[in-house]
Legacy VTK file of the C-alpha trace (Angstrom):
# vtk DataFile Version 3.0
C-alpha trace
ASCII
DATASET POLYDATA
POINTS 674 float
-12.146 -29.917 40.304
-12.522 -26.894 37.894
-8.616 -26.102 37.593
-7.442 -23.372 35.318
-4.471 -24.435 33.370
-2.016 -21.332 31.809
0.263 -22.435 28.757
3.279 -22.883 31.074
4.379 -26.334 29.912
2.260 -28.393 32.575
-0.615 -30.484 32.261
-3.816 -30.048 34.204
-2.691 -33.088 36.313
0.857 -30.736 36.741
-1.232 -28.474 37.644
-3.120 -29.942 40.315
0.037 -31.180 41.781
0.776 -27.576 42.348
-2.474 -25.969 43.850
-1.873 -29.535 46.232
1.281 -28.029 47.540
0.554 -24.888 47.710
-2.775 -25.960 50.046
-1.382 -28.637 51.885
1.418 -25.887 52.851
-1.270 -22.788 53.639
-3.251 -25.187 55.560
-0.602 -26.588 57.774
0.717 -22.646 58.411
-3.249 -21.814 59.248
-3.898 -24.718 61.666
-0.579 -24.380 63.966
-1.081 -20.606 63.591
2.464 -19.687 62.993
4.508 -19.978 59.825
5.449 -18.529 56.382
2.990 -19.460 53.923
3.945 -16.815 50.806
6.982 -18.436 49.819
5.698 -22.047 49.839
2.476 -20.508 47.492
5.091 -18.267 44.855
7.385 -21.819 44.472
5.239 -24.465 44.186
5.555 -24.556 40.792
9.703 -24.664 40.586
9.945 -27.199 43.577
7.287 -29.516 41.960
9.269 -29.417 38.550
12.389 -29.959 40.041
11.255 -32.753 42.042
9.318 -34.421 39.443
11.465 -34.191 36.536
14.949 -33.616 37.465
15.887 -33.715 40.764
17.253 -38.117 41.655
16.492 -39.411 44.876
14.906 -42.722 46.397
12.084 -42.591 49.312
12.716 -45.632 50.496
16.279 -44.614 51.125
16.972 -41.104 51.993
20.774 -41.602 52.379
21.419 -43.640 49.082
24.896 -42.031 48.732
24.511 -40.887 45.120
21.237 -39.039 45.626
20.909 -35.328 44.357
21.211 -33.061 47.263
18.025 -30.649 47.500
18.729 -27.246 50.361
16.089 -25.418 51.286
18.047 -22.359 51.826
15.452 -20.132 52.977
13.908 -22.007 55.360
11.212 -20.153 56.615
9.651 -21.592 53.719
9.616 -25.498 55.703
5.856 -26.578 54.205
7.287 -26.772 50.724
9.758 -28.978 51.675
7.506 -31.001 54.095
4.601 -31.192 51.544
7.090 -32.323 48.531
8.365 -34.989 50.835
4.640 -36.002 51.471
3.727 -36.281 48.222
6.516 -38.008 46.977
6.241 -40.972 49.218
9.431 -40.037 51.888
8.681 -41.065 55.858
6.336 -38.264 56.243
2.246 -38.916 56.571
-0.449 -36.075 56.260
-0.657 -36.247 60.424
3.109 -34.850 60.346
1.991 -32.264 57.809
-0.871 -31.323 60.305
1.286 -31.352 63.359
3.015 -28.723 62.052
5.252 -26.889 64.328
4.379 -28.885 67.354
6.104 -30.990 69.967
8.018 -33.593 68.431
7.020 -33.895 64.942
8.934 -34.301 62.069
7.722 -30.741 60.954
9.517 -28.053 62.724
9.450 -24.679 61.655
12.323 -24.276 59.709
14.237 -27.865 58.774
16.720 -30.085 60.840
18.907 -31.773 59.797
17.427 -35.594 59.439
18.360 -37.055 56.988
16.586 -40.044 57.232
13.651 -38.189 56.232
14.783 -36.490 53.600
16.025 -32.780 55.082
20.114 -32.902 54.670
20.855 -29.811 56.480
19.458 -27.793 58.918
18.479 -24.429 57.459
16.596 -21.373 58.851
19.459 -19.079 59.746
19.446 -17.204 56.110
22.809 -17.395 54.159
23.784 -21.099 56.121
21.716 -23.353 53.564
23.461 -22.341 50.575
26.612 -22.011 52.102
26.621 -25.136 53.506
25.548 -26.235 49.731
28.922 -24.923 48.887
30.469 -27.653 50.460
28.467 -30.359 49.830
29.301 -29.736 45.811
32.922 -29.735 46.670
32.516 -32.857 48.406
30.954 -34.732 45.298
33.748 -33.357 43.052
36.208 -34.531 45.425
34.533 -37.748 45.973
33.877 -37.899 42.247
37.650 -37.870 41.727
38.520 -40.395 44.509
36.294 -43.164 43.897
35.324 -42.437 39.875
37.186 -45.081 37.591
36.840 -45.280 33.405
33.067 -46.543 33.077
32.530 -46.311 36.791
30.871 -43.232 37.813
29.580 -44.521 41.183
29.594 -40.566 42.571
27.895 -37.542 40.425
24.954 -36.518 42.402
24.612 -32.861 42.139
23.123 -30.060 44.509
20.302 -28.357 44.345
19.129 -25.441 45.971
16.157 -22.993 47.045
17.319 -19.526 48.034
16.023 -16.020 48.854
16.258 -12.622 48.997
17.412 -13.014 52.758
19.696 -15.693 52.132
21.230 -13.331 49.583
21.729 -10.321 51.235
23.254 -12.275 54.659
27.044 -12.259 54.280
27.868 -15.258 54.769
26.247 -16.029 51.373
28.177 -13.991 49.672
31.443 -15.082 51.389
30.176 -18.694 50.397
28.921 -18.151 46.615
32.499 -15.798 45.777
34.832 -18.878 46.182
32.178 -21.555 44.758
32.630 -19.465 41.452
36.495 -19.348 42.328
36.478 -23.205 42.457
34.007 -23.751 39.432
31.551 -25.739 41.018
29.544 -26.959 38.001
27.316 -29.175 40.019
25.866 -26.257 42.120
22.467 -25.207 40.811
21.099 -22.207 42.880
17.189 -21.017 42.286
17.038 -17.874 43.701
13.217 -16.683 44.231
13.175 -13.221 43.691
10.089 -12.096 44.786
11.010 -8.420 46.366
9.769 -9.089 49.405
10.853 -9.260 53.135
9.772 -9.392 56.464
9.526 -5.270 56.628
8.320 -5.114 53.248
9.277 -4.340 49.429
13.075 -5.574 49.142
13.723 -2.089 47.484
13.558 -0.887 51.442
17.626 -2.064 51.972
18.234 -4.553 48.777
18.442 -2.670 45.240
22.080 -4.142 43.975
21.601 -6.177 40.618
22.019 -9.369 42.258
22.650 -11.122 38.699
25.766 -8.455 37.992
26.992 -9.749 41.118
26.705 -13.400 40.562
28.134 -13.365 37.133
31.068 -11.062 38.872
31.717 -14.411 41.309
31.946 -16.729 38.411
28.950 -17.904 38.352
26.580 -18.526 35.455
23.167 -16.617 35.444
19.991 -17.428 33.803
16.983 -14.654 34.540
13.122 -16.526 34.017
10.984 -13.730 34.171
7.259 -13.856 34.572
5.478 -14.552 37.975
7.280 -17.833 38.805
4.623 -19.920 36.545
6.130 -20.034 33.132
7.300 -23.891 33.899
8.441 -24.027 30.321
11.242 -21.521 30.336
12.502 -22.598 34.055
12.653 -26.121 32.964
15.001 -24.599 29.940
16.616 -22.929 32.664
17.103 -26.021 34.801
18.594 -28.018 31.251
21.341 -25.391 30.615
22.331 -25.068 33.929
22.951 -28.947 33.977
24.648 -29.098 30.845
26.608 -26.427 32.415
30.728 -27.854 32.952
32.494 -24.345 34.035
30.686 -22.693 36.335
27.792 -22.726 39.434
24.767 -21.759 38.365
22.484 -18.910 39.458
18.601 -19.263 37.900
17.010 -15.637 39.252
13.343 -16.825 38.818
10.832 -14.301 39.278
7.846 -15.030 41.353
5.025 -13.494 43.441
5.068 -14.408 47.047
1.358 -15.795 48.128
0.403 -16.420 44.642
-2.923 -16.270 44.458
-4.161 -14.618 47.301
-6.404 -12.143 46.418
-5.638 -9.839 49.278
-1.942 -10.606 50.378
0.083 -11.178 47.306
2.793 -9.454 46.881
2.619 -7.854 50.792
5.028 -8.437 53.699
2.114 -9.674 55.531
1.989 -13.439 53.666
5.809 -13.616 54.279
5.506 -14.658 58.528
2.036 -14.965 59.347
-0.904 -17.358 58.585
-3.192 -16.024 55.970
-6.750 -16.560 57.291
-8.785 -18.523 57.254
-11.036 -16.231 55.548
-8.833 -15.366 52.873
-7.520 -19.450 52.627
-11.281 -19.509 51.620
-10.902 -17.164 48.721
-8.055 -18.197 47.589
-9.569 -22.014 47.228
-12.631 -20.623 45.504
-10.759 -18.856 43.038
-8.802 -22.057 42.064
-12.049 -24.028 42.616
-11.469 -25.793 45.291
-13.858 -26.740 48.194
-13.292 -23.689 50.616
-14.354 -25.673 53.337
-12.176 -28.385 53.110
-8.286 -28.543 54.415
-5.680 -30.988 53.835
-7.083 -32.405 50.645
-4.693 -34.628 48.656
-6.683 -35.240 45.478
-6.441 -39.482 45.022
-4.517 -38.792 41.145
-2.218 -36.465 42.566
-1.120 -39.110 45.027
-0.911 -41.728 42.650
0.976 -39.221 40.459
3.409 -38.177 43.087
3.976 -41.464 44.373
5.751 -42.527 41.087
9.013 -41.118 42.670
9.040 -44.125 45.110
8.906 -46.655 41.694
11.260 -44.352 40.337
13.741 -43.885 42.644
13.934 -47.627 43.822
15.323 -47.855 40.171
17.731 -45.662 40.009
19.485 -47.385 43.085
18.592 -50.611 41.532
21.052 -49.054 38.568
23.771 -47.760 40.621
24.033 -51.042 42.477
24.505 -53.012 39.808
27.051 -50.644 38.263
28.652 -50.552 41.689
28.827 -54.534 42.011
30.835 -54.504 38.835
33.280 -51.770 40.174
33.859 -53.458 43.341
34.530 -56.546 41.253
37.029 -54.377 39.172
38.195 -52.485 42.226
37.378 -54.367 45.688
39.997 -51.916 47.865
38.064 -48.837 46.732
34.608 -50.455 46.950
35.429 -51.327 50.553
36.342 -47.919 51.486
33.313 -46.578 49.509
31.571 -49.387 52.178
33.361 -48.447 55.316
33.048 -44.686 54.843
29.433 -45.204 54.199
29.444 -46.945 57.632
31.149 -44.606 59.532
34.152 -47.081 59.929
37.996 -45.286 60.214
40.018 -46.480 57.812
43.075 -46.745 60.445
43.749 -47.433 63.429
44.414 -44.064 65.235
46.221 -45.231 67.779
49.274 -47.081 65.313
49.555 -43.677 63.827
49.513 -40.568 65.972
52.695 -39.714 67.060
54.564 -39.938 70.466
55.919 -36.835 72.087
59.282 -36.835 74.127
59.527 -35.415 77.168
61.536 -32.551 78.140
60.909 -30.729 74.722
58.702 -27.350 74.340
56.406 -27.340 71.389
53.001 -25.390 70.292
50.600 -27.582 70.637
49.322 -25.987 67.121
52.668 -27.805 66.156
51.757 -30.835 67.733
48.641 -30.732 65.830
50.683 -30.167 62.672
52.602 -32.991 62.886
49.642 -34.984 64.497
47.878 -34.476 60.877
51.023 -34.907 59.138
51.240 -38.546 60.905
47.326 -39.350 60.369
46.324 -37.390 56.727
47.629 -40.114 54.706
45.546 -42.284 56.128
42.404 -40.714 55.858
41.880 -39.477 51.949
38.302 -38.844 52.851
39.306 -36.274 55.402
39.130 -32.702 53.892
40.982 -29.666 55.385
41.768 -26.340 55.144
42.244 -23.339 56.907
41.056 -19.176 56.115
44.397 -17.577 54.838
46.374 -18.938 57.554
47.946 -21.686 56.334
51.515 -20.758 57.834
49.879 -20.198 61.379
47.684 -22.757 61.786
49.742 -25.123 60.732
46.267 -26.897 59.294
48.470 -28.183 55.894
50.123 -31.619 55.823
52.800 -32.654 54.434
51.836 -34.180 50.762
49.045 -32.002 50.747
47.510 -30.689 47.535
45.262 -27.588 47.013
41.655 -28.594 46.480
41.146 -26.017 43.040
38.913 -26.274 39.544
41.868 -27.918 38.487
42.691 -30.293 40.473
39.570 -31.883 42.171
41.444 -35.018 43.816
43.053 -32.100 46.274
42.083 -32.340 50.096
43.316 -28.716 51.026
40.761 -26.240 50.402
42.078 -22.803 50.402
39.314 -20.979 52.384
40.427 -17.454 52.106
39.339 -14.708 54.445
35.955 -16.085 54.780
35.753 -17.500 58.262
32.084 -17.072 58.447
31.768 -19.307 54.824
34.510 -21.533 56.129
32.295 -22.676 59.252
29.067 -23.269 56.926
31.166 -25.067 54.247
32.814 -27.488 56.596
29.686 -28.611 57.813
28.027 -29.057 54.178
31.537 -31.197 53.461
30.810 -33.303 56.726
26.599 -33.412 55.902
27.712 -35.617 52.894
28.011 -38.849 54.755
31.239 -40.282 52.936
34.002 -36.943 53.781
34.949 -35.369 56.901
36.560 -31.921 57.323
38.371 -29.744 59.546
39.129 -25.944 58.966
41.610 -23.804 61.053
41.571 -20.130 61.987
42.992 -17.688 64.866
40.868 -18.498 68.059
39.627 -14.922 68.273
37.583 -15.262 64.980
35.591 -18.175 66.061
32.711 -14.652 66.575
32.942 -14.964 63.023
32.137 -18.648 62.796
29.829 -18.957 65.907
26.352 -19.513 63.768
28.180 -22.095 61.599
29.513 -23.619 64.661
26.220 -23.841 66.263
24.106 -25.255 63.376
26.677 -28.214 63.717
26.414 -28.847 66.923
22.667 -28.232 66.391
22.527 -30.223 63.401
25.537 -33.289 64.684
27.971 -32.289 61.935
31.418 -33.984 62.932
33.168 -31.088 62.053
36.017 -30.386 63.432
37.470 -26.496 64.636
41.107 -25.839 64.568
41.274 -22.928 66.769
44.979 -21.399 67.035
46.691 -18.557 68.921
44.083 -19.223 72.205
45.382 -16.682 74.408
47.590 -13.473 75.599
49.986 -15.704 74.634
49.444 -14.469 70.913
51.543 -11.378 72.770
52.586 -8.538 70.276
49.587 -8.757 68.145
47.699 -6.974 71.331
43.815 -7.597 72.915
41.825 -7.314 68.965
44.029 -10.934 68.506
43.811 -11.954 72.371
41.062 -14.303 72.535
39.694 -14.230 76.564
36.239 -14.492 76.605
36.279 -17.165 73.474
36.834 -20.382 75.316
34.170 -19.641 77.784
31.629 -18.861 75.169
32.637 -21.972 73.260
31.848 -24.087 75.758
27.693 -22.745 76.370
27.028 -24.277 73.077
25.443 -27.742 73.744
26.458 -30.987 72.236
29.991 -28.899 70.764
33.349 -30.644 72.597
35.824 -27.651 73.595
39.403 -29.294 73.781
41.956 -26.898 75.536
45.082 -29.400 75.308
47.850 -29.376 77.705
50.746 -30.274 75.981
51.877 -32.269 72.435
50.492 -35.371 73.515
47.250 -34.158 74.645
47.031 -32.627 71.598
47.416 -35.890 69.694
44.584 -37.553 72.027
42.427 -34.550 71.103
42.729 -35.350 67.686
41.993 -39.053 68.165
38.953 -38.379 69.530
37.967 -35.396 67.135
38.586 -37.789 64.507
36.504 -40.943 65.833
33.568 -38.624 66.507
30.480 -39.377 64.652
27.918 -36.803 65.395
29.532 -34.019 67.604
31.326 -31.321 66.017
35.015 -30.898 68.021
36.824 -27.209 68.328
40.674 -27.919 69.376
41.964 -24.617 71.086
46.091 -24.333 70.272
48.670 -22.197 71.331
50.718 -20.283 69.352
53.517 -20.345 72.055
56.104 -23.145 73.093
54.798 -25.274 76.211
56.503 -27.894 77.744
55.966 -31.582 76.766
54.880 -33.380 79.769
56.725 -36.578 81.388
54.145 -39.248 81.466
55.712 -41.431 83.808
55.929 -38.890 85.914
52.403 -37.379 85.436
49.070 -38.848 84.277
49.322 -40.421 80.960
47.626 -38.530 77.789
45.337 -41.035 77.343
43.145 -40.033 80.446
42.012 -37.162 77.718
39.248 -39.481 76.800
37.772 -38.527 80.268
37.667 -35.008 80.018
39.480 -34.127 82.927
42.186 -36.043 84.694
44.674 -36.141 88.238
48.155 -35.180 86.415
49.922 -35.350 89.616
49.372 -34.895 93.325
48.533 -36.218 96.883
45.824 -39.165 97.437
44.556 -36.347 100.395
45.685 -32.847 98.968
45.137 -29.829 100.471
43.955 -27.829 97.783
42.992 -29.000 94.057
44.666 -27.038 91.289
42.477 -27.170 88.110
43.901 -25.993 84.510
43.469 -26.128 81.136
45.991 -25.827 78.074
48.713 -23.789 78.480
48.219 -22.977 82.478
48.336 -26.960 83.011
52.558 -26.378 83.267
51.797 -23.374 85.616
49.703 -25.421 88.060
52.317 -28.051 88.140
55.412 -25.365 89.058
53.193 -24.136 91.503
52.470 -27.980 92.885
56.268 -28.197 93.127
57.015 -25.101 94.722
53.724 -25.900 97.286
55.281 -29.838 98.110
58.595 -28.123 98.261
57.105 -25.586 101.465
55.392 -29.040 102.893
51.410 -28.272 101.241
50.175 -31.170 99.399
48.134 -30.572 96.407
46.497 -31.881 93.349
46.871 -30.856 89.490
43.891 -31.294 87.636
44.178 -31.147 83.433
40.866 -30.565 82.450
41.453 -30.120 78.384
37.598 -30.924 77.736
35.042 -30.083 80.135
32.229 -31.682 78.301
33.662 -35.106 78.320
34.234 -35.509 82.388
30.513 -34.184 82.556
29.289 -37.209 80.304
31.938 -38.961 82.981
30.028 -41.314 86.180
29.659 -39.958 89.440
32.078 -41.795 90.753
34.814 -40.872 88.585
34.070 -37.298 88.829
34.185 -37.843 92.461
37.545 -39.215 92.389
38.988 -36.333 90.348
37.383 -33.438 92.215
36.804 -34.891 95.977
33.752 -32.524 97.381
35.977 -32.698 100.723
38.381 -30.609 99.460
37.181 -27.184 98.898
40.228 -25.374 98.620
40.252 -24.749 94.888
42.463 -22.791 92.257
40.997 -22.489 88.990
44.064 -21.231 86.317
43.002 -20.439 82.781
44.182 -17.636 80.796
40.475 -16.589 80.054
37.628 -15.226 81.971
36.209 -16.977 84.596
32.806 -18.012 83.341
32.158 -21.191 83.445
34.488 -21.807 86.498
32.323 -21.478 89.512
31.019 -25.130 88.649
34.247 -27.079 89.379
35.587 -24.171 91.676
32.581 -24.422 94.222
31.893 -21.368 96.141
35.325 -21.192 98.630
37.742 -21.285 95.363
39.448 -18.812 93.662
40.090 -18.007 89.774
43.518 -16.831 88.522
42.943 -15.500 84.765
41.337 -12.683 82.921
39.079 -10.115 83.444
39.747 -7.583 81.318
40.732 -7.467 77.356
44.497 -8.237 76.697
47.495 -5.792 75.743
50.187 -6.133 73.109
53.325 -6.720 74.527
55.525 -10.063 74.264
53.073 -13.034 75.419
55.622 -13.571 79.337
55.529 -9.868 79.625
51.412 -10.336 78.837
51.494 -13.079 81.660
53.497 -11.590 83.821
51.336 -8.215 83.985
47.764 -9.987 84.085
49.048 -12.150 86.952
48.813 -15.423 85.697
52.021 -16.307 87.369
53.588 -19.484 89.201
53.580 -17.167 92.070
50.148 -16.016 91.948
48.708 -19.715 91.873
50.787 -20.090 95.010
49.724 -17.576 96.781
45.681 -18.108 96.087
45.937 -21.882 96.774
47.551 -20.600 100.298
44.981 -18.348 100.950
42.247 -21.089 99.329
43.558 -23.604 102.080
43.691 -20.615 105.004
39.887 -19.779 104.611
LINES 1 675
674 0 1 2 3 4 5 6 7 8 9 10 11 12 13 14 15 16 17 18 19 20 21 22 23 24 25 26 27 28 29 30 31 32 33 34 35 36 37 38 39 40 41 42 43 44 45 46 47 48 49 50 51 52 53 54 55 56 57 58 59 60 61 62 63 64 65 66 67 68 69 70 71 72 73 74 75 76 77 78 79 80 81 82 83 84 85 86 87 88 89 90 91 92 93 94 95 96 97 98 99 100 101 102 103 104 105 106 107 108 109 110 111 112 113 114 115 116 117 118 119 120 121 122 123 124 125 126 127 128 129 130 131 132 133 134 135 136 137 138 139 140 141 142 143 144 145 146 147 148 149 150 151 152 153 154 155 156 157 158 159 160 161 162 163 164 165 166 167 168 169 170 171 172 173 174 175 176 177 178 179 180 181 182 183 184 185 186 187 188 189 190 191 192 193 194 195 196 197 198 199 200 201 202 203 204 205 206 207 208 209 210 211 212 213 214 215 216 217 218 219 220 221 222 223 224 225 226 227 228 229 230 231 232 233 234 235 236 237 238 239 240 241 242 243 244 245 246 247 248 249 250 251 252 253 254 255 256 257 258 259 260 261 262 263 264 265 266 267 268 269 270 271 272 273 274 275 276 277 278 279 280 281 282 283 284 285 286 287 288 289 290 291 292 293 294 295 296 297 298 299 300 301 302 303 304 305 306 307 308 309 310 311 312 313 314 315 316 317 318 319 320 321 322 323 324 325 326 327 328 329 330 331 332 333 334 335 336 337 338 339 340 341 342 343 344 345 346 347 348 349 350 351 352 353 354 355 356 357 358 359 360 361 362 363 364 365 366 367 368 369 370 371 372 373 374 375 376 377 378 379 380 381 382 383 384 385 386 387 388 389 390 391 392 393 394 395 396 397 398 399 400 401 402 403 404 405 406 407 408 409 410 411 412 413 414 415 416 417 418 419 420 421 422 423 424 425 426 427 428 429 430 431 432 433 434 435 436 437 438 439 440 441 442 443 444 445 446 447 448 449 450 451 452 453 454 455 456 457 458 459 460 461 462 463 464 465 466 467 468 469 470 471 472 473 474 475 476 477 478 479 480 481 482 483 484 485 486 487 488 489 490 491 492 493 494 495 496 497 498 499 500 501 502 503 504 505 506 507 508 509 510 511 512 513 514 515 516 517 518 519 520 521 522 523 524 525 526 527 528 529 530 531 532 533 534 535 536 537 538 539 540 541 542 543 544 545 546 547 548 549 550 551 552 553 554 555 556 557 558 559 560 561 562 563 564 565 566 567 568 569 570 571 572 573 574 575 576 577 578 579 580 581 582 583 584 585 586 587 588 589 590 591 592 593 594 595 596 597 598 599 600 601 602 603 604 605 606 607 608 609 610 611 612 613 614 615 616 617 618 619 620 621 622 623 624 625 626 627 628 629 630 631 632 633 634 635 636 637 638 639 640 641 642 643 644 645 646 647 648 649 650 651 652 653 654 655 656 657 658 659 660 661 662 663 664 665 666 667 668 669 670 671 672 673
């Protein structure tokens, strides 16, 4: 093949390598008729150098725990991703390349999260990939500092990361990048590929800050290759100094050309969403001499080029198992929890830890879930936490606790600040690493704030875990801007994300268990910020029954009417069930702190809970009622919220928005009339 070759630092077999990603990617876009070709064309070059020469990783086993991380931030750009992992010998054939965007294949249009084959997080939503990149650097420095011994470095993988002009200007980003210069995170390498263009056009449209003056203004380290993205010399120099680098993240701005090469569409909006042609795929593969009439070509020395990585990469496990063998020989009890973590094995047994609530006392169950970490944290150092400047609320800081900062990097408290939206992203990149788990807190209200970084781990099956305080009116003075009521509802329509609304302390304590033995759905525990009572549970249903979702607290084998409640309203429905037995109705409380775990419940048991025979129904929450009709049935009746909340003290809030003792009466009475 005629190939020209520029003096760029690359060889003509470098070369090659390039116009074979760049092809492979255009090609794949063309034939499922939908993608983002430009960006894969204007990076080829950077991700083949960085994959070739720097980036460490093993094929034949994607999750080798002290792999370099690699994020393809922006997303959109999938085929450079998928054709890197081609070439370089991961679980991915041509076939996936050409089945592109279809049913499942392993080649959707922006990456999941599998990391089997070789895509860590899910990206696609601009600003998430790099954020979550945030805190999958903080877990290697933390993990570094944990496990690393003199002469034993068995954890210093670094992270890696594609980003672009959209991932930029999204907030979250910024949020994100501002405390990963706060913290120092030296093994955070970003390439940002600036290539001024977006969807509507020239960046210069909505985006004209100096993006390196910003960058250097978080802390980070900037290094500006200019050029058109091909001068592989000075971004390899790039790529050395920012590895060297021991203070700082770093930010390469690398100038490039989106659709590089295309005679007609370089440089336009139109090569950043939409095939390119096959027409101009013709002239762009005559111009680089190339066989215009052939698609999907792989070039046999580019293969057997590529495919080094596999040789390559089998030996740089082979050396960090041997170095491991002779740290587990000089320290087995770290080793083995290096093992068990890698397994997905606890390293306690929950239930000889949590604590055990008395009776007859009234606590917040965001108390409960203080003193619930307070009991369990110490035995769980690969458990991370944190909360977003409100530490003293949501009680999310145990005791022995210290601050996860640039200097101190054996700290498991990350001080988040008042980035909820960089919080959400960063948890999950923490949780993506495979050894750490982590759990952030914030007001219930601001969840909005978190819901796309809540999503992309349920999406992605991130165990992180949500510490939601303040869940209701019951915040009181702080008035309806802090009164969450639509928040639980809207929690609960994202799939595969369990939505605990705990009764009391010890519900709160099984919530945790559960949250904490979960290894691929993400957990949001909803707290109060008020006192409720702690429950008897030898005179009620025991706490345990949590694991089922919902659960008979108390009530008649043949009730009347069924009184169904979550969190706080629980102690309501069971004054009202007294006051109802005391007048001679029989009834049934229902807790129902998660409902996602009594659906995954049988039939049968669901049957016993909710009897279809009875269909006088009171459904108490202090929410809205979406959501409720399901357990309620048609003939049932809501007590709750409708409207936003007031400020005023939380019983005066209750009081006024009728969520009473003496309202649930009076609806199960008329629920058992009609």
């Amino acid at each position: 093949m005629n190939v020209s070759v520029k003096n760029l630092g690359l060889s003509e077999l470098d070369e090659l390598c390039i116009q074979t990603i760049r092809f492979l990617s255009v090609d794949a876009i063309q034939k499922a008729n939908s993608g983002h070709p430009g960006m894969p064309m204007g990076m080829a070059p950077a991700g083949y150098v960085l994959w070739s020469r720097h980036l460490r990783y093993n094929p034949a086993n994607p999750q080798w725990p002290n792999r370099d991380r690699f994020v393809l931030s922006a997303g959109h750009g999938s085929m450079l991703l998928y054709s890197l992992l081609y070439l370089n010998g991961y679980d991915m054939s041509l076939e996936d390349l050409k089945n592109f965007r279809q049913w499942d294949s392993k080649t959707p249009g922006h990456p999941e999260c599998e990391q089997k084959h070789g895509v860590e997080v899910t990206t696609g939503p601009l600003g998430q990939g790099i954020s979550n990149a945030v805190g999958m650097a903080i877990a290697s420095k933390y993990l570094a500092s944990h496990f690393n011994r003199d002469g034993f470095s068995v954890i210093d993988y670094s992270i890696y990361v594609i980003a672009g002009d959209g991932d930029l200007e999204e907030g979250v980003s910024a949020e994100a990048s501002s405390l990963a210069g706060h913290l120092g995170l030296d093994n955070l390498i970003v390439i940002y590929d600036d290539n001024h263009i977006t969807i509507d056009g020239e960046t210069e449209l909505a985006f004209t800050e100096d993006v390196a003056r910003r960058y250097k203004a978080y802390g980070w380290r900037v290094i500006e290759v200019p050029g058109d993205g091909n001068d592989m010399g000075a971004f390899e120099k790039a790529l050395k100094k920012a590895k060297r680098e021991k203070n700082c993240p770093t930010l390469i701005k690398l100038r490039t050309h989106i659709a590089y090469g295309s005679p007609n569409k370089q440089d336009t909006a139109g090569a950043h969403g939409s095939p390119l042609g096959e027409d101009e795929i013709k002239l762009i593969k005559k111009n680089f001499g190339w066989d215009p009439e052939r698609s999907f070509v792989v070039p046999d020395e580019v293969l057997a080029h590529t495919r080094k990585a596999v040789d390559k990469g089998k030996r740089a496990e082979r050396k960090w198992n041997k170095v491991f063998e002779k740290y587990a020989e000089s320290y087995p009890e770290l080793a083995q929890e290096f093992r068990d973590a890698a397994e997905g094995k606890l390293s306690v047994n929950l239930d000889e830890v949590l604590p055990k609530f008395e009776a007859g006392g009234s606590i917040a169950t965001r108390k409960a879930s203080g003193k619930v970490l307070d009991a369990v944290m110490p035995h769980m150092p690969l458990v991370l936490g944190g909360s977003a400047d409100l530490t003293p609320s949501n009680l999310t800081r145990f005791n022995g606790a210290e601050d996860f900062q640039k200097s101190n990097r054996g700290g498991r408290y990350i001080r988040f600040g008042i980035r909820e939206h960089a919080m959400g992203a960063i948890l999950n990149g923490i949780s993506a690493s495979g050894l750490t788990r982590a759990y952030g807190g914030t007001f219930l209200v601001f969840s909005d704030y978190m819901r796309p970084s809540i999503r992309l781990s349920a999406l992605s099956k991130h165990p992180t875990i949500f510490v939601f305080t303040h869940d209701s009116i019951g915040v009181g003075e702080d008035g309806p801007t802090h009164q969450p009521v639509e928040h639980v509802a809207a929690l609960r329509t994202i799939p595969d994300l369990l939505v605990f609304r705990p009764a009391d302390a010890n519900e709160t304590a099984q919530a945790w268990k559960i949250a904490l033995e979960q290894k691929d759905l993400p957990v949001a525990l909803c707290l109060t910020r008020q006192g409720l009572p702690v429950l008897d549970q030898s005179k009620y249903g025991s706490a345990v029954n949590l694991t089922k979702g919902a659960y008979v607290l108390a009530g008649a084998d043949k009730p009347d009417v069924l009184l169904l409640a979550t969190g706080s309203e629980v102690s309501v429905a069971l004054a009202a069930y007294e006051k109802l037995q005391a007048e001679g109705l029989s009834s049934r409380v229902i807790s129902m702190p998660c409902w996602e775990l009594f659906e995954k419940q049988p039939q049968e048991y669901k049957a016993s809970v909710l009897p279809a025979n009875v269909k006088a129904r009171v459904g108490i929450e202090a929410g809205v009622e979406h959501g409720w009709g399901k357990w309620l049935g048609s003939d049932g009746i809501f007590i709750g919220m409708s409207t936003f909340g007031a400020s005023a003290p939380a019983k005066v809030c209750f009081e006024k928005f009728g969520i009473t003792v003496e309202k649930v009466v009076e609806a199960a009475k008329k629920s058992i009339a009609s």
